[in-house]
ROLOMAR-153733 format. One line per 3 residues: number of its first residue (from 0); for each residue x, y, z of C-alpha. Coordinates in nm, 4 decimals, decimal comma. Last residue first. Layout:
// ROLOMAR-153733
NUM> X Y Z; ...
//
This chain:
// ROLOMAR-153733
501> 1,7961 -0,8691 -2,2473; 1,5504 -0,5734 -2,3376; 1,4639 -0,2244 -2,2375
498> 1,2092 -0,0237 -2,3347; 1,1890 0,3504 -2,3381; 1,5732 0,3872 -2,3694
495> 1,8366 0,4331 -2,0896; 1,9485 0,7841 -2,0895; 2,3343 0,7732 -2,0235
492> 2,4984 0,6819 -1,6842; 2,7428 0,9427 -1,5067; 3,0535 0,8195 -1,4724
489> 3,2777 0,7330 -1,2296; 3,0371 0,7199 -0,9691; 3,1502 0,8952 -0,5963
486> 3,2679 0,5964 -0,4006; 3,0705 0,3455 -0,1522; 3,3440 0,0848 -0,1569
483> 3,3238 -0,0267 0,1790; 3,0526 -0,1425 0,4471; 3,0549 -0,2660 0,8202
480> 2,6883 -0,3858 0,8639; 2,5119 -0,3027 1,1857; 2,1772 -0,4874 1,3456
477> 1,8070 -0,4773 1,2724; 1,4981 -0,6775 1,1751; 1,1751 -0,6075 1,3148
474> 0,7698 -0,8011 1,2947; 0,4968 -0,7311 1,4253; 0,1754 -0,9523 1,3811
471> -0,2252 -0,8526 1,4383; -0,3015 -0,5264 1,5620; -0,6586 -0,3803 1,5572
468> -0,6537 -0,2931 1,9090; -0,2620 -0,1331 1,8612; -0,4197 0,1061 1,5899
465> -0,1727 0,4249 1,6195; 0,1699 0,2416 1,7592; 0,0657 -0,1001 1,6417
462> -0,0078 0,0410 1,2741; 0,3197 0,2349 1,3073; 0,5562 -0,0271 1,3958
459> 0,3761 -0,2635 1,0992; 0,6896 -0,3986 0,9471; 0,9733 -0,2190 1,1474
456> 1,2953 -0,2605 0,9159; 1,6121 -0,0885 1,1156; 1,9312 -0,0321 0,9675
453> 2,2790 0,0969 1,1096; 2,5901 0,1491 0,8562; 2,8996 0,2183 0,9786
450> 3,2031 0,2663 0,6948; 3,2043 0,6484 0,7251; 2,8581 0,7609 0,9063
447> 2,5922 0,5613 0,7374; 2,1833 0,5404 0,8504; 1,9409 0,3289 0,6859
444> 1,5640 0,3144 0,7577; 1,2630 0,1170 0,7596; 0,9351 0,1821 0,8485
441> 0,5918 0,0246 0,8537; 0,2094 0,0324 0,8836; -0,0572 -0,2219 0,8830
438> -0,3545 -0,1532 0,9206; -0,4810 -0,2798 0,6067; -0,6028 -0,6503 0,7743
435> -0,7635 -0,9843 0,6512; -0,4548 -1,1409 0,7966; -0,2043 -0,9093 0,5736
432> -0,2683 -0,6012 0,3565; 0,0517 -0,3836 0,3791; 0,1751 -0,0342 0,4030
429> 0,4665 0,1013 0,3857; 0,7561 0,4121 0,4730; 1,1118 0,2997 0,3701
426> 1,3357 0,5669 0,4452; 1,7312 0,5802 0,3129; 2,0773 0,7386 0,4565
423> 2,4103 0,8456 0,4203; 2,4285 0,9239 0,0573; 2,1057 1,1404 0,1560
420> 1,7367 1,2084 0,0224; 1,7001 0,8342 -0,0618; 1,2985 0,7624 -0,0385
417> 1,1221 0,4469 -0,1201; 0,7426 0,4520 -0,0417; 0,5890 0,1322 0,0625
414> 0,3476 -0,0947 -0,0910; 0,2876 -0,4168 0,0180; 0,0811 -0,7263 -0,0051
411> 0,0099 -1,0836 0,1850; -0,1225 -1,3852 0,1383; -0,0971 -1,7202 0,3323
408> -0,1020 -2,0591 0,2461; -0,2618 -2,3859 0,3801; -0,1942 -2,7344 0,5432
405> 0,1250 -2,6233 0,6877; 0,2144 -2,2967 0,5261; 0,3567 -2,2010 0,2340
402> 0,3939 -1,7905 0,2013; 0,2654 -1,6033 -0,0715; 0,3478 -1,2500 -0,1284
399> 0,2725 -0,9777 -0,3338; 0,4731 -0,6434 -0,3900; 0,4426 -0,2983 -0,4622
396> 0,7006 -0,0139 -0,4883; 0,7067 0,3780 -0,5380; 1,0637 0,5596 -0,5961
393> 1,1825 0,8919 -0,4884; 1,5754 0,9770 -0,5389; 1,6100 0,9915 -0,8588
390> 1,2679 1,0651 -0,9500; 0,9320 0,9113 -0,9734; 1,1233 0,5902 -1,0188
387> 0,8677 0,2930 -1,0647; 0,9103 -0,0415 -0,8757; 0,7693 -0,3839 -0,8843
384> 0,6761 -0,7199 -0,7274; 0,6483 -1,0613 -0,7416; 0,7647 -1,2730 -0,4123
381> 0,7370 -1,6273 -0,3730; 0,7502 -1,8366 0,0175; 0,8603 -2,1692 0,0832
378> 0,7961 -2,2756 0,4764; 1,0599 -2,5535 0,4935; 0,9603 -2,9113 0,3816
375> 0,9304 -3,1536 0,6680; 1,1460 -3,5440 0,6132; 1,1094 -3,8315 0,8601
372> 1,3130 -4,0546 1,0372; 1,1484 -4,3955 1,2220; 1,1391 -4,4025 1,5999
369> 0,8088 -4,5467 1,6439; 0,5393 -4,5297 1,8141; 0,1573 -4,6246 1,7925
366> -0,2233 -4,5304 1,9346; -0,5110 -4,7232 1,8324; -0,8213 -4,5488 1,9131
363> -1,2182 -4,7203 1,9839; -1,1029 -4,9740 2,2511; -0,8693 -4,6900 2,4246
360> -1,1719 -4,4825 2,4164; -1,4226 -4,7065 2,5752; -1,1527 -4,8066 2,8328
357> -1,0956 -4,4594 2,9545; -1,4551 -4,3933 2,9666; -1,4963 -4,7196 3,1893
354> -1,2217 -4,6034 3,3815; -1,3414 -4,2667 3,4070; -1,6398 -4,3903 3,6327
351> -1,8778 -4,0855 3,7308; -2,0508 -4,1618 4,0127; -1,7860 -3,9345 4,2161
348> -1,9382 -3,6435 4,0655; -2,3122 -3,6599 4,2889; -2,5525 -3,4696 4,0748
345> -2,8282 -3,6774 4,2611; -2,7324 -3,9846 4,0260; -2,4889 -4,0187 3,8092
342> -2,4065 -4,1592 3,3770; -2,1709 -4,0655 3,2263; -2,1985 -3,9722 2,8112
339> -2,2490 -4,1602 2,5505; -1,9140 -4,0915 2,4036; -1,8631 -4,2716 2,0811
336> -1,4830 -4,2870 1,9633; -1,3435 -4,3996 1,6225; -0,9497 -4,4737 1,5485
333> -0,6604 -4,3766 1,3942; -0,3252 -4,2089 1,6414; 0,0025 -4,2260 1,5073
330> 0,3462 -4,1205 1,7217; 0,7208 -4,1254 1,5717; 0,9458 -4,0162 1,8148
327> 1,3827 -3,9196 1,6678; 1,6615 -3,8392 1,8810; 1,8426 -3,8176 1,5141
324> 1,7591 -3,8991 1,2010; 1,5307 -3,5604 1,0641; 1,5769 -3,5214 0,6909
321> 1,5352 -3,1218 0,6455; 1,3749 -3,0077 0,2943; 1,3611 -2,7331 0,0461
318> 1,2631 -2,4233 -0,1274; 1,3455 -2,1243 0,1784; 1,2883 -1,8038 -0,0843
315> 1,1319 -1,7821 -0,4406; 1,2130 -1,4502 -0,6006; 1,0198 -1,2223 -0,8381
312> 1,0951 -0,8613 -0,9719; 1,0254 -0,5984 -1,1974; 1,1785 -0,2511 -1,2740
309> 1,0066 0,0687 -1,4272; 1,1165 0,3956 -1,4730; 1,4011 0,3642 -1,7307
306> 1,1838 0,0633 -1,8346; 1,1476 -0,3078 -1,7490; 1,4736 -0,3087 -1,5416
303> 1,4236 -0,6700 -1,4901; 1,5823 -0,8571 -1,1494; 1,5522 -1,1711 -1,0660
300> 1,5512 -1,4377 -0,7890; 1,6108 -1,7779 -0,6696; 1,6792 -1,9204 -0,2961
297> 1,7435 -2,2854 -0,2466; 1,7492 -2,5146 0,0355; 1,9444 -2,8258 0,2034
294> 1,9048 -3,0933 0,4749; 2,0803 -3,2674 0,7775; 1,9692 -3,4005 1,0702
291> 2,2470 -3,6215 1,1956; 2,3062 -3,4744 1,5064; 2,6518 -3,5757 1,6872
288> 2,7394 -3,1746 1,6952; 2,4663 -3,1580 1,9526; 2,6146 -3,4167 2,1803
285> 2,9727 -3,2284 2,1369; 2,7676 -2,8941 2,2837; 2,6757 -3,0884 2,5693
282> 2,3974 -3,2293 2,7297; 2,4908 -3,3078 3,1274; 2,1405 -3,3877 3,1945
279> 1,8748 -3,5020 2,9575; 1,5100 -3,3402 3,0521; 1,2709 -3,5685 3,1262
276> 0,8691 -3,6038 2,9723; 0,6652 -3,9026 3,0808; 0,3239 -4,0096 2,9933
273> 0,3488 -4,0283 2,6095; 0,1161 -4,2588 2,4726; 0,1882 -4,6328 2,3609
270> -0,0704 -4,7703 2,5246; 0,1536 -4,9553 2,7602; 0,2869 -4,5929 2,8607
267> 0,5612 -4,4368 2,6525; 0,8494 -4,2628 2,7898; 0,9887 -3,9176 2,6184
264> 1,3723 -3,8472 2,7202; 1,4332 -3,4924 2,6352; 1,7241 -3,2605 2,5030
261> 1,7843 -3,4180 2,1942; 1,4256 -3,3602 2,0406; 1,3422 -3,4967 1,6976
258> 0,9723 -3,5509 1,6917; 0,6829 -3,6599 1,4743; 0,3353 -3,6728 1,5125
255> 0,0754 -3,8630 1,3088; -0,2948 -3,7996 1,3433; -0,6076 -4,0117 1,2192
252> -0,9542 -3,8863 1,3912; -1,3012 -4,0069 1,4058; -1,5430 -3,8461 1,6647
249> -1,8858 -3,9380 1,7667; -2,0835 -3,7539 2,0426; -2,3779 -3,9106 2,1056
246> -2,7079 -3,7946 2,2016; -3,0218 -3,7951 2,4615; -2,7317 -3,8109 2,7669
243> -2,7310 -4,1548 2,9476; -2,9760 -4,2518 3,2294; -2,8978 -4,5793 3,2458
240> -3,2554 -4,7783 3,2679; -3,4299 -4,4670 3,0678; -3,1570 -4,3835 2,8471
237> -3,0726 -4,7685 2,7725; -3,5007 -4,8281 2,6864; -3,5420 -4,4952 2,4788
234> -3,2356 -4,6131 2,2354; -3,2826 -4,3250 1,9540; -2,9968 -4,1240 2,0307
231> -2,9795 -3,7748 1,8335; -2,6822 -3,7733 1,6229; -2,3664 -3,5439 1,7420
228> -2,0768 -3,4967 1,5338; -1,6561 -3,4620 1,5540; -1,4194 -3,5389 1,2722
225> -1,0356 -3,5127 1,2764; -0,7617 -3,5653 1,0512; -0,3945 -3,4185 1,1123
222> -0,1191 -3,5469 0,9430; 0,2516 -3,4558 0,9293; 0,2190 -3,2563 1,2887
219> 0,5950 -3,1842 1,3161; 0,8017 -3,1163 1,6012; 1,1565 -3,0096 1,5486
216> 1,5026 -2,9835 1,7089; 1,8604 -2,8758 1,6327; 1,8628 -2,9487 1,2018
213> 2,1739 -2,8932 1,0342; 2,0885 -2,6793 0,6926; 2,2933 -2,6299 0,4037
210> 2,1670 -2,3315 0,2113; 2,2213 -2,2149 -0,1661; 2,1891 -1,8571 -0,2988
207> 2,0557 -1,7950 -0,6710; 2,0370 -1,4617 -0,8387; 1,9848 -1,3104 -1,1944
204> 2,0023 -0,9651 -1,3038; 1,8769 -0,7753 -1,6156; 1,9082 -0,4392 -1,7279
201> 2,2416 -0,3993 -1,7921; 2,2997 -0,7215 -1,8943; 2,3917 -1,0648 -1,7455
198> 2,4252 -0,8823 -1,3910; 2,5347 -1,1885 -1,1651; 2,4187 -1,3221 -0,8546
195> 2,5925 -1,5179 -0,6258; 2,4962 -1,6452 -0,2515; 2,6381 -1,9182 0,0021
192> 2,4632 -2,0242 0,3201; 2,4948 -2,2158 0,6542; 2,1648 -2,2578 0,8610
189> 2,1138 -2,3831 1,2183; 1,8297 -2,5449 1,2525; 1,4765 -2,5069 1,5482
186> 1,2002 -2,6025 1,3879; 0,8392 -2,6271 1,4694; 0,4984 -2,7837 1,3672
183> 0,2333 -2,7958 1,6022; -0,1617 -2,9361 1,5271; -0,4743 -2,8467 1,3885
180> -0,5438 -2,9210 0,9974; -0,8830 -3,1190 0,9962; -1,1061 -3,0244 1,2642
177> -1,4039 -3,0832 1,0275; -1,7559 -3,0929 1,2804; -1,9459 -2,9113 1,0087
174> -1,7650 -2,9074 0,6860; -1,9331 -2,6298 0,4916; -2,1540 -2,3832 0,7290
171> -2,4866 -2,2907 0,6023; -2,6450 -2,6021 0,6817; -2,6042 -2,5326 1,0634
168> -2,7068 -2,8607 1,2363; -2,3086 -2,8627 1,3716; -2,3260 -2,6564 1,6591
165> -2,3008 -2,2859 1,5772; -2,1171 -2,1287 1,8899; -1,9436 -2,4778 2,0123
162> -1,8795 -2,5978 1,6408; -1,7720 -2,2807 1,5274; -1,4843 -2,1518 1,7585
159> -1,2638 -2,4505 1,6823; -1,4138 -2,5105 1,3536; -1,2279 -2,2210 1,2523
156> -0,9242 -2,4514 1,2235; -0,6143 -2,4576 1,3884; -0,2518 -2,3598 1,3317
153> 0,0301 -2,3550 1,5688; 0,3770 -2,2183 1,3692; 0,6878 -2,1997 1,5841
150> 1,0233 -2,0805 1,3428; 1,3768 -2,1016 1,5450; 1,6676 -1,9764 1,2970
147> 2,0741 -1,9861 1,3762; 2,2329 -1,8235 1,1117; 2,5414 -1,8005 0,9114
144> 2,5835 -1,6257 0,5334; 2,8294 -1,5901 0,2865; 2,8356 -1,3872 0,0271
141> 2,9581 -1,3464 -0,3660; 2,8485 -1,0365 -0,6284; 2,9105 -1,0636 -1,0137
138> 2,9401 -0,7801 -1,2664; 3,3210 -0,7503 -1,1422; 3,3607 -0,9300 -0,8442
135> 3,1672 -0,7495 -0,5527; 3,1816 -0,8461 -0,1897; 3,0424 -1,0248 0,0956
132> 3,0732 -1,1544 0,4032; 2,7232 -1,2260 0,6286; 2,8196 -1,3894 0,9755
129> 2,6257 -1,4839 1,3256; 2,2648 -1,3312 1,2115; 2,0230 -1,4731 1,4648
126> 1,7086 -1,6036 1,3399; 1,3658 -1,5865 1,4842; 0,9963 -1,6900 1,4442
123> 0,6406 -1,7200 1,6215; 0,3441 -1,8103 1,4556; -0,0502 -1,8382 1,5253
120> -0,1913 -1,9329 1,2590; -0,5893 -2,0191 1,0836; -0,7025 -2,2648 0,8589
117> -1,0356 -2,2301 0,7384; -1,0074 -1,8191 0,7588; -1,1308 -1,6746 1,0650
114> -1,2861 -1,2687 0,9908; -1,6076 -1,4378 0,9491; -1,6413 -1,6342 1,2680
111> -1,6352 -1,3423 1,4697; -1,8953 -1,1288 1,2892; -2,0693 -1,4654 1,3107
108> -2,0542 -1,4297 1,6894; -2,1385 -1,0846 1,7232; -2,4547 -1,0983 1,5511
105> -2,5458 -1,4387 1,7465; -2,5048 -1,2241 2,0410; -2,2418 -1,1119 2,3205
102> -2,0102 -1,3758 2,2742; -1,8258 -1,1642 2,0522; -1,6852 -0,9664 2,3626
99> -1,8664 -0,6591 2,4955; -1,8099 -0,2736 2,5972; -1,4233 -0,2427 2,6925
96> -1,3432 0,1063 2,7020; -1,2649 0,4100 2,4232; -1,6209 0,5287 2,4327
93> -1,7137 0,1572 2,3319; -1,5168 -0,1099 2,2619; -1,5734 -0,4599 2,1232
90> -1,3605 -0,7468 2,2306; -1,2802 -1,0369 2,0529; -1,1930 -0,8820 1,7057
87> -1,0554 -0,5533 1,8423; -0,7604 -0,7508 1,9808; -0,7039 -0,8799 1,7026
84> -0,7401 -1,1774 1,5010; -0,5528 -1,4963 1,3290; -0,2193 -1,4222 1,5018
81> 0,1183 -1,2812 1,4197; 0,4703 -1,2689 1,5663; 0,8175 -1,1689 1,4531
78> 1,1625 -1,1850 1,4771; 1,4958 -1,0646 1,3170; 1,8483 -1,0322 1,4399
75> 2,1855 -0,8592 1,4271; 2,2062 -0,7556 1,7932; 2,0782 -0,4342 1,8651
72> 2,2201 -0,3026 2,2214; 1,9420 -0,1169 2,4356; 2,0840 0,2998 2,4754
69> 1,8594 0,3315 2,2908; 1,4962 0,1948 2,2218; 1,3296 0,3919 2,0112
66> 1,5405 0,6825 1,9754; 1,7380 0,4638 1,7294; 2,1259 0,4964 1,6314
63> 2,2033 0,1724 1,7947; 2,4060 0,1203 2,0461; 2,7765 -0,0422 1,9780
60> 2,8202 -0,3671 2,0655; 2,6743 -0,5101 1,7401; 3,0101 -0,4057 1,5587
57> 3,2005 -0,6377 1,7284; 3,1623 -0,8967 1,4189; 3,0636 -1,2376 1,5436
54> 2,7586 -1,1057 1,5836; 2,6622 -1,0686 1,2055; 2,8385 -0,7936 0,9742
51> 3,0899 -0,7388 0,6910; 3,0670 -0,5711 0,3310; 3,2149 -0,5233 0,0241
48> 3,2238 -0,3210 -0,2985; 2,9389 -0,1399 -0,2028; 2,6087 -0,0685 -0,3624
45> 2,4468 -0,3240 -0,1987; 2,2973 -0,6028 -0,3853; 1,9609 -0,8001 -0,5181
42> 1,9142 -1,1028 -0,7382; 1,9286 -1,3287 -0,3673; 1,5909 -1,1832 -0,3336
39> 1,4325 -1,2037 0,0122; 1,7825 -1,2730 0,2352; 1,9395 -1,0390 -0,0547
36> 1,7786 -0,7234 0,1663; 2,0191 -0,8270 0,3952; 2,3217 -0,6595 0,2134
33> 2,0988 -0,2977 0,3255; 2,1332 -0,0555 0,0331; 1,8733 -0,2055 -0,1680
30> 1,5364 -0,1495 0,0642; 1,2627 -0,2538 -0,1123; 1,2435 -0,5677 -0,0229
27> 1,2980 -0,5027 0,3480; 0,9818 -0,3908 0,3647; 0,8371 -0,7228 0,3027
24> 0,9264 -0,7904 0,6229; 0,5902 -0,9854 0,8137; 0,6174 -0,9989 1,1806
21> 0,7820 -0,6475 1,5586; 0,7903 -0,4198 1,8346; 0,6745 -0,0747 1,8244
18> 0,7310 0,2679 1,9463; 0,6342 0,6222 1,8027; 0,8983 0,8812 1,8173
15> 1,0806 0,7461 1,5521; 0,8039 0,7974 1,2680; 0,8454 1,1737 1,4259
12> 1,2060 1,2320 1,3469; 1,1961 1,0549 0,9684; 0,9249 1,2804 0,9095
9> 1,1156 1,5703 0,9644; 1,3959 1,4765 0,8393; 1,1798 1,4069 0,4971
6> 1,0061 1,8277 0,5318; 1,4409 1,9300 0,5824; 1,5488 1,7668 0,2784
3> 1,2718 1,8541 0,0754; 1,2221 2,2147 0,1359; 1,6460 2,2716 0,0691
0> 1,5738 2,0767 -0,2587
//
């Protein structure tokens, strides 16, 4: 046991050595000790009595026990980024330096195109942990959460890169000229929650946590329809008197955009675009409290003890709604569009008339606004999953992951190594198959001196730190939790049988 103890320190010394930043916490899962873990199954708890943390408790001043980044301050937070592709994926290397991009050659190029699923995102998100109280009650645990969450999601489709490489005469490729599903959705709420779960037997645990949600600011692509071709023109008499371009570009598109944004004036111009943007002076914090976005959500999740080696799991996180009513832009664009192109003579640019392609286009789209409220779902996501004990103090987990995007979902999968070779602290090493990727390493860690406990989750710290060119999200979540009631057992529990049962 000696061996052990010192070969895990060991490890745990040189995973910190390496640094990262941070998308993507399904490590966190798996890590029990840490009161946040119930953020991704409410069906989960500490083993304390009670516990405190968020910024509104002191304990963020104090550095954090990382040689990562100390003496920096942690402030109870999370955040993450991710995109479609890599690094790698745009530019090839060769001998360790830039060699080519996928440009290069048609090889290149469809190498490209391959890795881009038919929606693709680029997303940004934080929250900021202001409160979590909570504490046991016989077989039933209570908490209370506050947090302020910003989540940025920009998705587009592949047609973006395949129409200009490919064209759309490629038979191959399904839905040439579809741009369906580009556009911006984000939120920026402020999120007040209250948690219970309860052991109904000893091998079974339910949990449900329910969110009120005051909304800050959004923007919200609720549809997003767009279709572009070329046809070969066929009028030989208007290209030779005109000199137009041998083919027409024809799009069709039907968008709607909505907005609640209390910080800026938007004016309209007598086609009912935007063509102003101000920011509001004197804004104040009474102005905000005036919002009237409001909304709620639901977390659910269990816990089954399967075996006396085996437990299951499943959760659905963030299953609701925010009604937006406040500072609110409705915009709606439907219409059809030829461009023939502009006609000029000896290559001489100030031929070209825009206000006769202005015109054309106005004439072919119909642009509206309104200030009408709207509803957007939040980003739902399920978790199934499962452990097995290899010993007391070594466990193995997996877990799947589907997250609700707009217009799409995305998949994900983890398994991590669970290690608790101390009272006073835990290691979470994973791995995880995200955005057509496997490299992507993480950590996580716990570390208790009295009532102090620090934790870091790094999803992917190590996959950036060895494979940064094939790198596509981070993600990190740290901060301090003030925790009690971590006593010697009682008792020691019996054998539990092969199979359990409710």
């Amino acid at each position: 046991m000696r061996y052990f103890t010192k070969i895990i320190f060991f490890i745990f010394l040189i995973i910190l050595s390496f640094r990262g930043y941070s998308q993507q916490e399904n490590t966190l899962y798996f890590m029990e000790r840490v009161p946040q873990s119930q953020y991704l199954n409410p069906a989960n708890h500490p083993d304390c009595k009670w516990w405190l943390s968020g910024l509104i408790v002191p304990t963020w001043v104090i550095p954090m026990i990382d040689p990562i980044i100390v003496p920096v301050i942690h402030f109870p937070m999370y955040m993450d980024i991710s995109t479609p592709f890599a690094l790698n994926d745009v530019i090839s290397y060769k001998n360790n330096k830039p060699d080519r991009t996928f440009l290069y050659d048609a090889t290149t190029q469809d190498a490209f195109l391959k890795k881009l699923s038919p929606i693709n995102y680029i997303s940004n998100n934080f929250s900021l942990e202001w409160l979590n109280l909570g504490f046991k009650q016989g077989k039933n645990y209570w908490d209370l959460s506050l947090m302020t969450k910003y989540n940025l999601n920009y998705s587009f489709p592949k047609e973006y890169f395949a129409f200009p490489l490919k064209g759309n005469l490629d038979s191959t490729r399904v839905d040439n000229g579809v741009f369906d599903g580009q556009g911006i959705n984000a939120n920026v709420y402020q999120e007040a929650s209250i948690g219970f779960n309860r052991q109904f037997s000893k091998y079974f645990r339910v949990g449900i946590r329910l969110k009120g949600i005051y909304g800050i600011a959004n923007i919200n692509t609720a549809s997003s329809k767009m279709k572009l071709n070329t046809i070969q023109r066929t009028d030989k008499e208007l290209l030779d008197k005109n000199g137009y371009m041998p083919t027409t570009i024809q799009t069709e598109s039907d968008m709607i955009i909505n907005a609640s944004l209390p910080l800026v004036t938007i004016t309209n111009d007598s086609n009912h675009v935007p063509n102003k943007f101000d920011f509001k002076n004197g804004v104040s914090s009474q102005d905000f409290a005036k919002l009237k976005n409001y909304g709620w959500g639901v977390d659910v999740g269990l816990i089954k003890e399967w075996s006396s080696e085996f437990t299951v799991f499943a959760s659905v996180i963030d299953f609701g709604y925010i009604n937006w009513k406040s500072y609110v832009y409705n915009y709606k664009l439907k219409g059809k569009f030829d461009f023939n192109g502009q006609p000029f003579s000896n290559l001489n640019i100030n031929n070209i008339n825009l206000d006769t392609l202005l015109k054309q286009f106005t004439n072919g789209y119909k642009a509206s606004d309104t200030t009408k409220s709207y509803v957007t779902s939040l980003n739902t996501k399920y978790f199934l999953g499962g452990n097995y004990k290899l010993s007391k103090k070594v466990n193995i987990g997996l877990i799947g992951r589907i997250e609700r995007m707009p217009y799409n979902y995305e998949y994900s999968a983890t398994a991590s190594l669970n290690l608790k070779p101390f009272r006073w602290g835990t290691l979470s090493l994973s791995s995880s198959y995200y955005k057509k990727s496997f490299y992507n390493f993480g950590l996580g860690y716990t570390i208790r001196i009295m009532a102090m406990q620090w934790y870091a989750i790094y999803d992917n710290l190590i996959g950036a730190a060895i494979f940064p060119e094939r790198t596509r999200y981070f993600s990190l979540r740290w901060g301090v939790n003030l925790v009690f009631g971590r006593g010697k057992k009682k008792f020691i529990d019996k054998n539990k049988p092969l199979l359990n049962t409710l």
